[in-house]
C-alpha positions as CSV (number, residue, x, y, z in Angstrom):
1,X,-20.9,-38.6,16.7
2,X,-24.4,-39.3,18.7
3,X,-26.6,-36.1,17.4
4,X,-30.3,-35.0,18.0
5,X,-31.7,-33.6,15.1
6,X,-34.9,-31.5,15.3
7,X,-37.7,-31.6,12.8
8,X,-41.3,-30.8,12.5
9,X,-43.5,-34.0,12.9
10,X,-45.6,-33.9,10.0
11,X,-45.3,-37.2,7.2
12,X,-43.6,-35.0,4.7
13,X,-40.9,-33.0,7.3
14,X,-40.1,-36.8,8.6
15,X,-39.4,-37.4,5.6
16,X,-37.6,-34.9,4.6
17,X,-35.5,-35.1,7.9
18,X,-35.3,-39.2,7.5
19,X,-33.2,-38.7,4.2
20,X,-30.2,-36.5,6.0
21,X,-30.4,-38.5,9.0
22,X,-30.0,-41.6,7.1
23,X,-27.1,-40.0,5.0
24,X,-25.5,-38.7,8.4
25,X,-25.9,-42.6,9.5
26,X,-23.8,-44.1,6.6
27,X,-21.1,-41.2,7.1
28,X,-20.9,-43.0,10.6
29,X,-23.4,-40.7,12.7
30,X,-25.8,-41.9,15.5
31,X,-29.0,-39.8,14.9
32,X,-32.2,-39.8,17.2
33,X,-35.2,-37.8,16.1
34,X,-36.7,-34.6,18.4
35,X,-40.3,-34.0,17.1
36,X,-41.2,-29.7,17.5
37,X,-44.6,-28.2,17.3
38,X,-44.1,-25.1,16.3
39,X,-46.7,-22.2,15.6
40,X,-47.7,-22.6,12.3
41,X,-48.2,-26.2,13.4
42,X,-50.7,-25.4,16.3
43,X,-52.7,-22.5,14.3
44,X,-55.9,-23.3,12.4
45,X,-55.6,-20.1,10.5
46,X,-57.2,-20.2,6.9
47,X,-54.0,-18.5,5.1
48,X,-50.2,-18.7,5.7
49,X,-50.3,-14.9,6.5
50,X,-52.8,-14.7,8.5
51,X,-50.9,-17.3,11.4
52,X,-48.0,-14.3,12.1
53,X,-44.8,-12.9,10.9
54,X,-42.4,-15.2,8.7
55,X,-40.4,-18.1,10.5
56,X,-44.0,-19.5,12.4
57,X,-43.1,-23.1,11.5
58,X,-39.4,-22.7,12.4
59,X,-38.9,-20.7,15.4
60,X,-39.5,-23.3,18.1
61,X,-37.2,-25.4,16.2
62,X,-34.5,-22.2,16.2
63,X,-34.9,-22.1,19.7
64,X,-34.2,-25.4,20.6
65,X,-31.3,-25.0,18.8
66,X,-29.8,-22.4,20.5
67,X,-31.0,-23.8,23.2
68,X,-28.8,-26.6,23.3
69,X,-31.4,-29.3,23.2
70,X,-31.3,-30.3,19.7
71,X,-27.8,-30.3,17.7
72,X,-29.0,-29.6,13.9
73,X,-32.5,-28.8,12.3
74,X,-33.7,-29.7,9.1
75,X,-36.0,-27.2,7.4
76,X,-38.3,-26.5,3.9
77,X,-35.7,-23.7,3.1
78,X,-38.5,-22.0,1.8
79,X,-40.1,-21.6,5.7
80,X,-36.7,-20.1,6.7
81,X,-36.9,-15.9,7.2
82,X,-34.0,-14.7,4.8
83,X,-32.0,-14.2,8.1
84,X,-31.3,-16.6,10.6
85,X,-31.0,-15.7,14.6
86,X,-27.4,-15.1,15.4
87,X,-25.2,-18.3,16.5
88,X,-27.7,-20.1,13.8
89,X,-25.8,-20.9,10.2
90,X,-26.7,-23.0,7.3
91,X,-24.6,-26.1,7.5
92,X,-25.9,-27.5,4.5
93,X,-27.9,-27.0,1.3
94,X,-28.5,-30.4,-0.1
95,X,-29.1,-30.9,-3.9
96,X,-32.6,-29.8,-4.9
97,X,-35.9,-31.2,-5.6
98,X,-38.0,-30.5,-8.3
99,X,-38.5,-26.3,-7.3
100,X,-42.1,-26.5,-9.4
101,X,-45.5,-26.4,-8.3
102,X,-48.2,-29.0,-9.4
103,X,-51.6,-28.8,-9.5
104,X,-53.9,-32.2,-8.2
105,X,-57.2,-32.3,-9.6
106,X,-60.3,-34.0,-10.2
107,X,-60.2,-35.6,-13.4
108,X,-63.6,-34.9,-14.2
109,X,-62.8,-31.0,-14.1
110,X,-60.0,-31.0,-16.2
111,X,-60.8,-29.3,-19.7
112,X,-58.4,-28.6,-22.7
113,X,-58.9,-25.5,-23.5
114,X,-56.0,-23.6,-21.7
115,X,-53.5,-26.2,-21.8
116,X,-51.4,-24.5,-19.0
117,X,-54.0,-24.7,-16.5
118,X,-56.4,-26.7,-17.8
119,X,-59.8,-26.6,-15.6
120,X,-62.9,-26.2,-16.5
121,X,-64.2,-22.1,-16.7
122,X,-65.6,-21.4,-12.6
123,X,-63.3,-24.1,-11.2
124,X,-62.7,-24.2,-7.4
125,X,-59.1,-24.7,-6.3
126,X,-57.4,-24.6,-3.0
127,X,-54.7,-22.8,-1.7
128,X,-53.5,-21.2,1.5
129,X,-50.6,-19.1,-0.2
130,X,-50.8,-15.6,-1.2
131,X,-48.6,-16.2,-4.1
132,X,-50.5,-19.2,-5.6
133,X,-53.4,-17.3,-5.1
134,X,-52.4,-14.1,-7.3
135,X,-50.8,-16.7,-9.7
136,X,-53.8,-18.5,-10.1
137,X,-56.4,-15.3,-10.1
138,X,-53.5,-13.5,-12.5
139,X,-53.9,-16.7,-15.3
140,X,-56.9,-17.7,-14.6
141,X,-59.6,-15.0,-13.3
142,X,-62.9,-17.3,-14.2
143,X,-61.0,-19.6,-11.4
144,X,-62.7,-19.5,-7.8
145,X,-59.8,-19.6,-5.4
146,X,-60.3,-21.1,-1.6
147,X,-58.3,-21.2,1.1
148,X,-57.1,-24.6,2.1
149,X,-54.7,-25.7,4.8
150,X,-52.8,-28.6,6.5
151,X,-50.2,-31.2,5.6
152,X,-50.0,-32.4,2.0
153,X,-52.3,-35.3,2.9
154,X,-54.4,-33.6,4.8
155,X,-54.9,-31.3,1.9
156,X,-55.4,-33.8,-0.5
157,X,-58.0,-35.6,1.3
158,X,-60.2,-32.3,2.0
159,X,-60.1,-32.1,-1.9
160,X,-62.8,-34.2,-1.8
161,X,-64.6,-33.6,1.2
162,X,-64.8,-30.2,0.1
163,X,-65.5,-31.3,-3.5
164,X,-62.7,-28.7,-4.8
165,X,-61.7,-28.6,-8.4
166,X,-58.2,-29.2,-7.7
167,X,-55.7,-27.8,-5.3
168,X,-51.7,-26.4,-5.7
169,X,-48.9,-28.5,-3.7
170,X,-45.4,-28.6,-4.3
171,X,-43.8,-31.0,-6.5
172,X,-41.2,-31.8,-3.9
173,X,-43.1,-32.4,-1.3
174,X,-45.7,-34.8,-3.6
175,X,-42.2,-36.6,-4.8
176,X,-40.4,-37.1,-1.5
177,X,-43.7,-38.3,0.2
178,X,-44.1,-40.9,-3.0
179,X,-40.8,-41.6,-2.7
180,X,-41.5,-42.9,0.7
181,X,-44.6,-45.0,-0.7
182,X,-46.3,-42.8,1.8
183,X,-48.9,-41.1,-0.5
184,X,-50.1,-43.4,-3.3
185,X,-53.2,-44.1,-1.7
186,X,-54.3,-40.6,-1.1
187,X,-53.8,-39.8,-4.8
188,X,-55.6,-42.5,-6.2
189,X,-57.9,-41.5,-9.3
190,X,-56.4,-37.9,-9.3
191,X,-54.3,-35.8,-12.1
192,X,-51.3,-34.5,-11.2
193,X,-49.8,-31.8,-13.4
194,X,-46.7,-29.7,-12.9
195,X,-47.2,-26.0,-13.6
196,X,-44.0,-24.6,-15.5
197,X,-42.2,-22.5,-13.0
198,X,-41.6,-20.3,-15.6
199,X,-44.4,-18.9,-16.3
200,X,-46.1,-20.5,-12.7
201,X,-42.7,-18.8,-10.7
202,X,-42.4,-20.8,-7.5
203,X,-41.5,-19.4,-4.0
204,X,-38.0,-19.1,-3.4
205,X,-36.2,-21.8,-2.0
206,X,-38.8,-24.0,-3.1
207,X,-38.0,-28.0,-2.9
208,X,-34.4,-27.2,-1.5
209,X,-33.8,-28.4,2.3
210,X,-31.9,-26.5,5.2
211,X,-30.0,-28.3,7.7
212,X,-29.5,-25.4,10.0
213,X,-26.7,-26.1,13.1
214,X,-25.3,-23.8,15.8
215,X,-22.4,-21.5,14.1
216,X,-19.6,-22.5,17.2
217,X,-20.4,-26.1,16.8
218,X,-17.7,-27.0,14.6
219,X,-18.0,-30.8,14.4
220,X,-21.7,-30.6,13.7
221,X,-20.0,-27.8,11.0
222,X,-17.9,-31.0,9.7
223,X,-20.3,-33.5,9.8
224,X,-23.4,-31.9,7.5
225,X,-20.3,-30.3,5.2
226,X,-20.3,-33.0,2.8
227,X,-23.8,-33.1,2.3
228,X,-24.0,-29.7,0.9
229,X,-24.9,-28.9,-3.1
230,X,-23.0,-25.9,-4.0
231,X,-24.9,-25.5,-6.8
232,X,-28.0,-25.5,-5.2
233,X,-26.7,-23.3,-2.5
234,X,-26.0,-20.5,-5.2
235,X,-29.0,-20.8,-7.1
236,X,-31.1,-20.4,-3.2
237,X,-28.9,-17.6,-1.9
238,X,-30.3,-15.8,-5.2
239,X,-33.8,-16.6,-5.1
240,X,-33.8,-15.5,-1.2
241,X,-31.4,-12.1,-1.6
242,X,-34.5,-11.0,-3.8
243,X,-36.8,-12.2,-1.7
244,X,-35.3,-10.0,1.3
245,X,-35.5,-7.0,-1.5
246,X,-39.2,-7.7,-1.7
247,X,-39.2,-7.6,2.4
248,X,-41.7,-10.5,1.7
249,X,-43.7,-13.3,4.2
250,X,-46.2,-15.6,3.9
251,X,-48.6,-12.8,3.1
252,X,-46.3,-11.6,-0.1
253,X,-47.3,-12.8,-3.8
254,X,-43.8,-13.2,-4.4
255,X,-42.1,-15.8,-6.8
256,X,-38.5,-16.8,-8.1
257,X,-36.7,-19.2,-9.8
258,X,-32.9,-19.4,-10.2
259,X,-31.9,-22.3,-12.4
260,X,-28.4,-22.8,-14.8
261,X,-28.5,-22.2,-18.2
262,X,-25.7,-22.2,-21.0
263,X,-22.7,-19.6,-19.8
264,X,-24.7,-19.1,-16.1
265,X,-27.9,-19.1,-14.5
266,X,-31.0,-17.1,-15.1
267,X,-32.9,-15.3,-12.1
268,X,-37.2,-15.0,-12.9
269,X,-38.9,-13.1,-10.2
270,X,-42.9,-12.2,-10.4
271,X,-44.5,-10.4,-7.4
272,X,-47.9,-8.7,-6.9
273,X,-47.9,-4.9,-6.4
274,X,-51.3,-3.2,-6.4
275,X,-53.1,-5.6,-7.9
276,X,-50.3,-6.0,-10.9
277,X,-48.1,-9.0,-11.4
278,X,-45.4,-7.7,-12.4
279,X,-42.1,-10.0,-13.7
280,X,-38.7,-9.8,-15.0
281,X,-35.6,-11.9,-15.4
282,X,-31.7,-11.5,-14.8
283,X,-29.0,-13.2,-16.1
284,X,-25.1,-13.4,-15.3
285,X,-22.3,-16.1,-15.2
286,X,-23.3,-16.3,-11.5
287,X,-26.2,-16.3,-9.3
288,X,-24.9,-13.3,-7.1
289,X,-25.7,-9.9,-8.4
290,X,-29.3,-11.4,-10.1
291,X,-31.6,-10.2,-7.7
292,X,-30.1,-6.6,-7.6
293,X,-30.2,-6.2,-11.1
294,X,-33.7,-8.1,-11.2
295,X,-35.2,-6.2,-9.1
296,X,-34.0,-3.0,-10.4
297,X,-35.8,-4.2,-13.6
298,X,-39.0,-4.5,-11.6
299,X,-38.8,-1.0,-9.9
300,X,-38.9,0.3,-13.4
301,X,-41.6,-2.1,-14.7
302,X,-43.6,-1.2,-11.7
303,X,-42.8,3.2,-12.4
């Protein structure tokens, strides 16, 4: 089958997109590439929230795709709204990256005295999200928090222009960009340090993929089936049905992390509400029910 798969154009989102196209191609597949600006792409806003409502780097893509001009999309889950347009469906959920969040700094202003975030008392670090933002001020007040956007090495390279401490990326993205020996020369000389998502809780969906497709289109439907993690699926649908509970975008400090653990999985949410960080935890034999019963937890923190 000859499909058009559309994708943002940025080094990382290539290569995000490269590794199901390339796993479509051994199943037998013909895929060309359809590169899509979208509006998070064309905004130099300073913060995430401040470019518009949630979905601005996936909506031109969403339209293409009910369009008819493309025939599957490949998505950061974690840019998807928590519902898709109708005639849209999730044809796959690949297995996930590393979900954590890792902060690059300069050597030089590392310190050992707080061994979670360890930076030097005053440190500058950038970040564009809200939620990394609250983490960081929540841990770390004495920290000096910036906004900073662009691609990852965009944002790694104004790290030193800008002579910042250190910034907050993903570990995925940092992984699947080394990976493709596209980033080893932009991290040269710098510390890279994953934050514990436990206690650092991630956005939801964080380091998983979306390969979204048009619901009717049932050989597209057959095609991306076998590329789908059910495991990973479960563990997302969690994270996202409590980030729908939170009504949360770009502009919510909202976190959580659904991962297995003996007899089940374990649900940890954290969200910012009136200048408290508030978090909680769930646990079941199964992700679904954990972000009703974790966020009913929350309600009565936050009482």
């Amino acid at each position: 089958m000859k499909l058009t798969l559309g994708t943002r154009g940025s080094a990382l989102a290539l290569t995000q997109s490269g590794t199901i196209a390339a796993a479509l191609e051994r199943a037998g597949h013909e895929v060309e590439f359809a590169i899509i600006k979208t509006a998070g792409d064309r905004s130099d806003a300073p913060a995430f929230g401040s470019i518009g409502a949630q979905g601005v780097f996936v909506r031109e893509i969403e339209q293409a795709l009910l369009a008819g001009e493309i025939d599957l999309a490949v998505h950061s889950f974690k840019d998807l709204p928590t519902r898709s347009p109708d005639g849209l469906a999730i044809g796959a959920v690949p297995a996930r990256e590393d979900p954590a969040d890792v902060l690059v700094a300069e050597p030089a202003s590392l310190a050992a005295a707080d061994g979670f975030l360890p930076l030097r008392e005053g440190a500058r670090v950038g970040t564009a999200s809200a939620r990394r933002q609250a983490w960081l001020r929540h841990l770390r007040p004495d920290l000096v928090v910036e906004p900073l956007r662009g691609n990852v090495p965009t944002r790694i390279r104004r790290l030193r222009e800008r002579r910042l401490d250190a910034i907050v990326l993903a570990s995925a993205g940092i992984r699947r960009l080394r990976a493709a020996n596209g980033l080893e020369e932009e991290l040269d000389g710098l510390a890279v340090l994953e934050l514990d998502p436990g206690r650092f809780v991630p956005a939801p969906a964080q380091g998983a993929l979306a390969v979204q497709c048009r619901r009717a289109d049932e050989g597209v439907a057959a095609a991306l089936a076998p590329l789908d993690d059910a495991a990973t699926r479960a563990a997302v649908a969690a994270e996202r049905e409590a980030l729908a509970r939170a009504e949360g975008g770009c502009d919510v400090a909202f976190g959580a992390y659904c991962r297995p653990i003996d007899g089940g999985f374990r649900l940890l949410v954290m969200l910012e509400r009136a200048g408290r960080v508030l978090t909680t935890a769930a646990e079941g034999a199964a992700p679904d029910g954990l972000a009703a019963a974790a966020w009913a937890r929350l309600d009565a923190e936050a009482r």
